[in-house]
VOGU-3710 file (C-alpha; in Angstrom, 3 decimals, decimal comma):
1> xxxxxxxxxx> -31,644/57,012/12,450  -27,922/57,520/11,529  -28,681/57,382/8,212  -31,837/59,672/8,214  -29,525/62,286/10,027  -26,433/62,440/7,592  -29,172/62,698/4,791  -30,268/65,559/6,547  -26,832/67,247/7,052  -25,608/66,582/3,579
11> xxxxxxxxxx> -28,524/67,735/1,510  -29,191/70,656/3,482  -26,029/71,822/4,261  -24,339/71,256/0,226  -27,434/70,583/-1,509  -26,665/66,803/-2,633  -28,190/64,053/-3,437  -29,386/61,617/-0,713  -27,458/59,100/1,130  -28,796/55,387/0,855
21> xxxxxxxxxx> -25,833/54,251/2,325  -22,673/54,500/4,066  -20,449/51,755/4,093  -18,363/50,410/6,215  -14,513/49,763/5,403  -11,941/47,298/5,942  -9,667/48,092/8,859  -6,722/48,171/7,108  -6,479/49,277/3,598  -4,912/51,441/1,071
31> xxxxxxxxxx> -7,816/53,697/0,004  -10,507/52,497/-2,511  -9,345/51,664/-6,160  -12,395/50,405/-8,235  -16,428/50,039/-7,341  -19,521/48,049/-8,833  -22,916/47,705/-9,009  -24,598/43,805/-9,521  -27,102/44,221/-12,177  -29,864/43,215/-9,663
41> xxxxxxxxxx> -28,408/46,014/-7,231  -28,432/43,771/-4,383  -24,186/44,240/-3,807  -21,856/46,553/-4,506  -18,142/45,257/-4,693  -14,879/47,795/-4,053  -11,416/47,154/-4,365  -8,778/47,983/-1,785  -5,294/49,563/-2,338  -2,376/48,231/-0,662
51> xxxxxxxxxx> -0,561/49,579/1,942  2,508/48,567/3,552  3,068/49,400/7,405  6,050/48,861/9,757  6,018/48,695/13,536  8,666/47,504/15,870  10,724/46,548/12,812  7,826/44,444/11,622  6,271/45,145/8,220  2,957/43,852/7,287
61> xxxxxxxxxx> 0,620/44,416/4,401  -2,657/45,168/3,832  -5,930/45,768/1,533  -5,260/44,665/-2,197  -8,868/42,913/-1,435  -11,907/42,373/-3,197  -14,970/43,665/-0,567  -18,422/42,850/-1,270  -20,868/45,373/0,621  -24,914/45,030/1,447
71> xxxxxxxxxx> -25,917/48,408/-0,369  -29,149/48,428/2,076  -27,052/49,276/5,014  -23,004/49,708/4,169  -21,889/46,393/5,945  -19,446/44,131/5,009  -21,261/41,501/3,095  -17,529/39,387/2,963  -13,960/39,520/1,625  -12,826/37,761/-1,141
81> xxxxxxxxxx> -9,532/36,919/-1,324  -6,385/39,430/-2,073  -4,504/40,213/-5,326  -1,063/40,630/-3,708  -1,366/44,073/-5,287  -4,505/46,804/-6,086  -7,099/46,086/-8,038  -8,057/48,757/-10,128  -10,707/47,255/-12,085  -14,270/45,363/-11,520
91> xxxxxxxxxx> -16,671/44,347/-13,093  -19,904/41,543/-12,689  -21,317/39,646/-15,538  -24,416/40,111/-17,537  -26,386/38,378/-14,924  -24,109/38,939/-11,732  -23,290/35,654/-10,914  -19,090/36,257/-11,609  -16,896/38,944/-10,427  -14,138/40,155/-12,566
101> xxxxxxxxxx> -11,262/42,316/-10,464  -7,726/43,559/-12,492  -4,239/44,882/-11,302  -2,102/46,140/-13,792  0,687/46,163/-11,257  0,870/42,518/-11,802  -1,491/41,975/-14,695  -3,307/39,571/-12,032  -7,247/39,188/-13,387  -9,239/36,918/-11,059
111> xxxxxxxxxx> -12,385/35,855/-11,956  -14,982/35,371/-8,470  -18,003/33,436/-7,246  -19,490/36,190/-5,473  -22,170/33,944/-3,655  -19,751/30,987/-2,632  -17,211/34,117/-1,841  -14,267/31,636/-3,617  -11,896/32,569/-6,342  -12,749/30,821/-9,925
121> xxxxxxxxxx> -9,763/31,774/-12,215  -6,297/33,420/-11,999  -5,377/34,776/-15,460  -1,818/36,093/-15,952  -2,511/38,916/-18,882  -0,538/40,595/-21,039  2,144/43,095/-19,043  0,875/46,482/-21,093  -2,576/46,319/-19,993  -3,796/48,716/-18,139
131> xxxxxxxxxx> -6,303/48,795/-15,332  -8,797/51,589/-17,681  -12,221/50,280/-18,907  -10,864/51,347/-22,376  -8,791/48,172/-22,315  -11,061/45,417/-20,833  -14,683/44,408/-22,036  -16,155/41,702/-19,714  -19,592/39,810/-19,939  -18,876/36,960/-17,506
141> xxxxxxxxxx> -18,184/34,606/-20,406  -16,022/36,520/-22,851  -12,486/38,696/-21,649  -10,978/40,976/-24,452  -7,921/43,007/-23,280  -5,662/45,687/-25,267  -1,936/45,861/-24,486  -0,371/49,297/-24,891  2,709/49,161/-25,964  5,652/52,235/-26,176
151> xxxxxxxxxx> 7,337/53,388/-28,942  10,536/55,184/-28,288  10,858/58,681/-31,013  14,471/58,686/-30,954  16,758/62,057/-30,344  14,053/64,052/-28,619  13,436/61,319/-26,104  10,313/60,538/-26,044  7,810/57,906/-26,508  4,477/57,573/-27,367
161> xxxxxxxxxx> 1,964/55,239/-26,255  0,392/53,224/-29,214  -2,913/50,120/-28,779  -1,232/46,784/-29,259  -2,143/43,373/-29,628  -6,262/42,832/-28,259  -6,652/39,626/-27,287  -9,738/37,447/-26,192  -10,395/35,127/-23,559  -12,351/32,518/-22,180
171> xxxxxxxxxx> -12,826/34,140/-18,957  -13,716/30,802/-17,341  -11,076/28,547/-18,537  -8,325/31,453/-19,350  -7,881/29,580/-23,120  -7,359/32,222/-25,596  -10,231/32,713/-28,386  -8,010/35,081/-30,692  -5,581/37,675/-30,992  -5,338/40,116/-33,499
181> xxxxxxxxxx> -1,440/41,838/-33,544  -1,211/45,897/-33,606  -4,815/46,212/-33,426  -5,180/49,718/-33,045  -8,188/49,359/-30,545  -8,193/52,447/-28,684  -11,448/51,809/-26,752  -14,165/48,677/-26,976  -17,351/47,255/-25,702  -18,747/44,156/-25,343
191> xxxxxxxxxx> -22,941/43,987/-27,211  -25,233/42,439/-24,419  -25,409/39,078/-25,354  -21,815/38,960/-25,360  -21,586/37,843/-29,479  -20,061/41,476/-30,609  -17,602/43,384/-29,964  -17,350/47,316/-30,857  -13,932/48,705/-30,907  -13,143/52,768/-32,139
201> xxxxxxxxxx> -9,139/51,746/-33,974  -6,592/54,184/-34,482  -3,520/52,727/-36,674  -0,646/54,707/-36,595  3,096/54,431/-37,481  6,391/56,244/-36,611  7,001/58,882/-39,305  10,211/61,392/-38,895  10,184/60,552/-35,543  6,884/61,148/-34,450
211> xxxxxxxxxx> 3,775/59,319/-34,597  1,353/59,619/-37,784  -2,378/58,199/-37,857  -2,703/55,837/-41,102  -6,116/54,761/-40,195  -9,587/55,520/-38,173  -12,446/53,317/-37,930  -15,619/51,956/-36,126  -15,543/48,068/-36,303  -17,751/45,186/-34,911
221> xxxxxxxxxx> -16,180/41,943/-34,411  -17,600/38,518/-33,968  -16,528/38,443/-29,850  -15,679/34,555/-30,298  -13,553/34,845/-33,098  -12,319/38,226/-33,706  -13,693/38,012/-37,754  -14,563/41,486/-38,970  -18,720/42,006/-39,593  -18,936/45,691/-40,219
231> xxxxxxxxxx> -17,361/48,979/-40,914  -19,762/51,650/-39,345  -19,592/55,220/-40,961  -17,215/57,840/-39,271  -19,101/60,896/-40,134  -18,002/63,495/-37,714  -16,534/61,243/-35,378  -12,970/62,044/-35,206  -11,792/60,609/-31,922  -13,911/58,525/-29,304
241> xxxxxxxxxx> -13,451/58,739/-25,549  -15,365/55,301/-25,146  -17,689/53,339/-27,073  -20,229/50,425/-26,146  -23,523/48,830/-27,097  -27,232/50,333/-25,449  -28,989/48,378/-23,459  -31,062/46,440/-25,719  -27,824/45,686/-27,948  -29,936/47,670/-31,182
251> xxxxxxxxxx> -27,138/50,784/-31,004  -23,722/51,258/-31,134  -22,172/54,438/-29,177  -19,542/56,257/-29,077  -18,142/59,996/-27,017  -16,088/62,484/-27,605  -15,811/65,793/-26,031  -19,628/66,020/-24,727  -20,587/64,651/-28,415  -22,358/61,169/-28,748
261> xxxxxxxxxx> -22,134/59,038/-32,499  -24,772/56,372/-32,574  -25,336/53,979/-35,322  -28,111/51,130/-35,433  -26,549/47,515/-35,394  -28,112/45,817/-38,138  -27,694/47,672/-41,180  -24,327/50,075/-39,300  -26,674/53,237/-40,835  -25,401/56,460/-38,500
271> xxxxxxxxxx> -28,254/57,890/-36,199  -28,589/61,432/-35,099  -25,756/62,983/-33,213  -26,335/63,831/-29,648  -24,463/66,908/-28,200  -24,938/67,065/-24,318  -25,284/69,937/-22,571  -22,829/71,524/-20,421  -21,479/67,705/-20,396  -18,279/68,335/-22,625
281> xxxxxxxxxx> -15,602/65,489/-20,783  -17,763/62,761/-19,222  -15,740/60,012/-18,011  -18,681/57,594/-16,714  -21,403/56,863/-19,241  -24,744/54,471/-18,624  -27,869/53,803/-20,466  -30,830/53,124/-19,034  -32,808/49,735/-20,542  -35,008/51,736/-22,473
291> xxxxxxxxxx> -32,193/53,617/-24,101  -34,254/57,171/-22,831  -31,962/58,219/-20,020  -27,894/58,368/-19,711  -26,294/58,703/-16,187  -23,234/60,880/-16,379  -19,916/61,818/-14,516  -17,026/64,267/-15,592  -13,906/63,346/-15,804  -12,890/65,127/-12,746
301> xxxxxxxxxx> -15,773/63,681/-11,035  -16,793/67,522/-10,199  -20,421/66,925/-11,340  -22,979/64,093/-11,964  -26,598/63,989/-13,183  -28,872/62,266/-15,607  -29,642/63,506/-19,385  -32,133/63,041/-21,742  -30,678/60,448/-24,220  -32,874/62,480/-27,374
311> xxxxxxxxxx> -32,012/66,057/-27,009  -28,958/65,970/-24,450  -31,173/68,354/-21,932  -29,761/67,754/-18,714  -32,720/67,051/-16,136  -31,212/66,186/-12,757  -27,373/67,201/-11,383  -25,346/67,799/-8,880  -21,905/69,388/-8,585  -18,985/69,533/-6,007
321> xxxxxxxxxx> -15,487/69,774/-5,168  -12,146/68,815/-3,906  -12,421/66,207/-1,931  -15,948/65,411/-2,127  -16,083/64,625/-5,836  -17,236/61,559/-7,268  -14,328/59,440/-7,330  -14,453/55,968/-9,046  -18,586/56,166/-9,696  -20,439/53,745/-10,868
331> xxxxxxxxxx> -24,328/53,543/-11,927  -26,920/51,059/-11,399  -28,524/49,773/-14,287  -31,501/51,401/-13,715  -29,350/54,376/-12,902  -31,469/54,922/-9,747  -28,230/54,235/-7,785  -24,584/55,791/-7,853  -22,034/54,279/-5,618  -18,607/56,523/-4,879
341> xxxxxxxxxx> -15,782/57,778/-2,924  -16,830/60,654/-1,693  -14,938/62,658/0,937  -12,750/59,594/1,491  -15,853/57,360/2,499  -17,459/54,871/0,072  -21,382/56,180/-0,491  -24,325/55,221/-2,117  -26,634/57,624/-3,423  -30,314/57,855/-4,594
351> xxxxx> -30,714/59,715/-7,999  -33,334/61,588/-7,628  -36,128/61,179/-10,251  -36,285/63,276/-13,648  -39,520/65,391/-12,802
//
């Protein structure tokens, strides 16, 4: 009944989509860092800031927890254990049977057993990676980070940031796969079976001071041993936002500025270019299985919707504001779902159908 009625109030009062659920927080935490959808959609996992508090001269500290939720009706499924700091990352495996979580405040990644609710692995990373999905591609099986590392430009004090080493992991058993040195790998995805790995590289160098690109490129790498397999074609791609593999693993994409480059895996031959309408800085990108539909959020988290994947028509949306945008979102795989902060509460809403 509770439910029914803030469906009610919401969609008629700002037009939005409908609440499935409302979930329940933690007593004492730091805000919400990170959310997930399992592939099955039967949990949704968040991550917890931490936040320090003093009373009577006593200071104690909270959140900086992994919290599994029941997406049916918002209660706390269970806790898993803390980082010591915020997570800002998730992420489940292919088949949802592993939780990955990541704080770059103490480049902590933890690897979970969401059923057993018990901690697998504890991997120290690299201390210039950051918490952004640019700079982790997860399966499950296979971790690949990217260290960002800063270059100092001398007498006008200032640095830039360049991609530095990318390195893979077992994410199981934390022994290192490869490492390939001043990589270059701005973003990265990981193909579905976890075999391939698509990374958009920038190379640059220091040149009078200031930074000067030597090199572009679209590569796939084997995933288990870094080894080079293809050069894709740049065409018009000058710059990608984020790059990753469809569904079915048959496409390679990559976005820039409301523009998506696909290529086909097999023979790295460019497809059609997709421009997206009214869509020109989406920050959250998902395919459905079929590779026909692509949920989307802007980088502001000011509007979300759903877009046809062959002409870039948009065919369902929503937009809002300050503070009920959708803050960390993240998509089902069927992309009926769309868990986010919204209004300082953790939501789940039903995307409506494409008519």
């Amino acid at each position: 009944m509770i439910e029914s009625v803030l469906w009610l109030a919401l969609t008629a009062a700002q037009g939005e989509w409908p609440v499935k659920s409302k979930f329940q927080m933690p007593e004492e935490h730091g805000g919400i860092f990170a959310l997930a959808i399992s592939p099955d959609a039967k949990v949704v996992a968040g991550a917890t800031g931490v936040v320090t508090m003093t009373s009577g001269g006593k200071k104690t500290v909270a959140g900086g927890e992994v919290v599994l939720w029941d997406p049916a009706g918002g209660k706390v499924r269970k806790t898993l254990g803390k980082h010591g700091t915020s997570p800002g990352w998730l992420g489940f495996s292919r088949d949802g049977k592993v939780l990955g979580s990541f704080s770059k405040d103490d480049g902590e990644f933890k690897l979970w057993d969401p059923a057993a609710g018990k901690l697998v692995q504890s991997l120290k990373l690299g201390a210039g990676v950051d918490d952004g999905a640019s700079c982790i591609a997860f399966d499950g099986r296979t971790l690949v980070t990217v260290e960002r590392r800063s270059i100092p430009a001398g007498k006008d004090d200032l640095s830039y940031l360049f991609p530095g080493a990318a390195t893979a992991r077992d994410a199981k058993t934390g022994k290192t796969l490869w490492s390939l040195n001043d990589s270059g790998v701005v973003v990265m995805g990981l193909s579905p079976d976890g075999k391939t790995l698509a990374a958009f590289i920038q190379k640059q160098a220091m040149e009078g001071g200031k930074p000067k690109i030597t090199d572009r490129a679209v590569k796939l790498l084997d995933a288990g041993t870094g080894k080079e397999l293809r050069t894709l074609e740049l065409g018009e791609l000058g710059y990608a936002d984020a790059i990753g593999f469809q569904q079915d693993g048959k496409a390679v994409y990559a976005v820039h500025h409301g523009e998506i480059f696909r290529w086909d895996v097999q023979d790295g031959k460019p497809q059609p270019t997709l421009t997206l309408e009214s869509w020109r800085s989406a920050k959250t990108l998902a395919f459905s299985a079929d590779g026909k539909l692509l949920g989307v959020v802007e980088f502001m988290g000011e509007k979300a919707g759903l877009v046809d994947a062959t002409s870039g028509k948009t065919l369902v949306e929503v937009a809002s504001k300050f503070p009920a945008t959708f803050d960390h979102p993240a998509f089902s795989s069927d992309l009926k779902l769309l868990a986010c902060v919204r209004n300082f509460e953790v939501l789940l809403l039903s995307v409506p159908t494409p008519k």
